[in-house]
N, C-alpha and C positions, 0 to 999 in steps of 0.2 A: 494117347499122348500123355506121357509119366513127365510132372512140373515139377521140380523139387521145391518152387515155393507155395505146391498146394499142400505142402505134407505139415506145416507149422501153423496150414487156415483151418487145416481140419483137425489138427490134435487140441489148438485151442476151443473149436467149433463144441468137440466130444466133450472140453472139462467143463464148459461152462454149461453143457447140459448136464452132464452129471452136479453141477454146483447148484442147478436152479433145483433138480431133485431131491436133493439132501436137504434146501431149505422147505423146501414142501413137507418133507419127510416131517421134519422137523417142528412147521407149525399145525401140522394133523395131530403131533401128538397131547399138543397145550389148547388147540382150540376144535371146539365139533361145530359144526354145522348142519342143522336142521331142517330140514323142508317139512312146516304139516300141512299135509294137502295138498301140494304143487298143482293138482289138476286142477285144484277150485281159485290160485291163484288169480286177478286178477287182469295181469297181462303179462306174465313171465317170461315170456318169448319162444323158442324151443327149447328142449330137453337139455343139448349144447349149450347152451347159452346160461339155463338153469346151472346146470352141475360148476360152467365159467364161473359164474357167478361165485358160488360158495368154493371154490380156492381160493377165486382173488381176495375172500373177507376171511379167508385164514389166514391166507399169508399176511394181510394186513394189517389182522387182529394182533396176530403174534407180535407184532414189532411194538405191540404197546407192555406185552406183559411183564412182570418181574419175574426172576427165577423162583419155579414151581407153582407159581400162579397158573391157575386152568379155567378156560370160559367156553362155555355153551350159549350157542347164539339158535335161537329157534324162529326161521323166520315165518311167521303166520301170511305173509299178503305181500304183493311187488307189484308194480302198475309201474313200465316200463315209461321214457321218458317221450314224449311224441302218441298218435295215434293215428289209426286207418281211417280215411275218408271217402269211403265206397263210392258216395253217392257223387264224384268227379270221374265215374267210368270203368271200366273194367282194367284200361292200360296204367292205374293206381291203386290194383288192387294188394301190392304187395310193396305200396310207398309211405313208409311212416311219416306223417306231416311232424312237424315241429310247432307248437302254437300253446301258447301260455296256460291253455284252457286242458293241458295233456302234463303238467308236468310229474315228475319221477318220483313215486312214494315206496318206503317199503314200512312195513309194519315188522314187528319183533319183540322176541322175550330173550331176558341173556341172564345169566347168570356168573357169576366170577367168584372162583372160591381160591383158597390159599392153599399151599403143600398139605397141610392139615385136614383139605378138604373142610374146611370151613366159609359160610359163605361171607364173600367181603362186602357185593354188592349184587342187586339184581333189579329186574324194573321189566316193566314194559313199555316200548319205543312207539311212536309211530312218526316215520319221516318223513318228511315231505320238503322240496326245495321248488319254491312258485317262481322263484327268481333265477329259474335253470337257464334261460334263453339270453339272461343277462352276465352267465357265469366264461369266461375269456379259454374258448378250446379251442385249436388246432383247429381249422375248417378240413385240413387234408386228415384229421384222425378219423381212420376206417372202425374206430372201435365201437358197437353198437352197445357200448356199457358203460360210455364213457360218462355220461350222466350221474349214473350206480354208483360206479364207482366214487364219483366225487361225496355224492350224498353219504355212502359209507365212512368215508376215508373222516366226513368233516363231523360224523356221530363219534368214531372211534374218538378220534382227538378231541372233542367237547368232553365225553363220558371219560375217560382214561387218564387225559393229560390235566388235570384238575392243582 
């Protein structure tokens, strides 16, 4: 059955993915993202979730940078927000608890140079938010990064927006 008012849900449907593409596109080329070591990570979650990860903190990074500014973020360690509590039975064996004693770290080295390729600023990070259980999310957000994310988002903005 041909709707002619699904023909203007799916042309907008196609540009807004072609638009989220273009901006990816876009902050791949100002910012890189790092993994050393993924395996020895801490508690990074799956490989999906890993590679998630470092778009969302391109796309993210980008939105701080000036034109021709480029940043390298190398992230050394991530300790997911929550942990496994085996010893509650096997019908918990894939239930991340939430409990203060788990909160979201990630570790990192960044670098940030100008068009010049000069560097402006660089350091070594290490995050941590102990006060993630007290931070105001969505109970219905299905994102299991949503922790990450915030801890990223509020490094960018401290480190950046200066």
């Amino acid at each position: 059955m041909n709707s002619p008012c699904l023909v203007p849900v799916l042309a907008f449907f196609l540009l807004a993915l072609q638009f989220s593409a273009e901006i990816a596109d876009a902050a791949s080329e100002h910012v890189a993202v790092l993994l050393a070591e993924p395996e020895n990570f801490t508690d990074a979650g799956s490989p999906y979730l890993v590679d998630r990860r470092a778009s969302c903190l391109r796309q993210s990074a980008a939105k701080h940078l000036s034109v021709g500014q480029k940043l390298t973020i190398n992230i050394t360690d991530i300790d997911m927000a929550g942990g496994y509590e085996p010893w509650h039975g096997p019908q918990f064996s894939d239930i991340r608890a939430m409990r203060d004693v788990y909160p979201p770290r990630i570790d990192l080295a960044f670098t940030l140079t100008d068009a010049d390729g000069d560097v402006i600023a660089s350091g070594e990070r290490r995050r941590r938010d102990v006060s993630y259980l007290m931070t105001t999310v969505s109970r219905i957000d299905a994102d299991p990064l949503v922790y990450e994310k915030l801890l990223v988002r509020e490094w960018l903005w401290r480190e950046f927006n200066r």
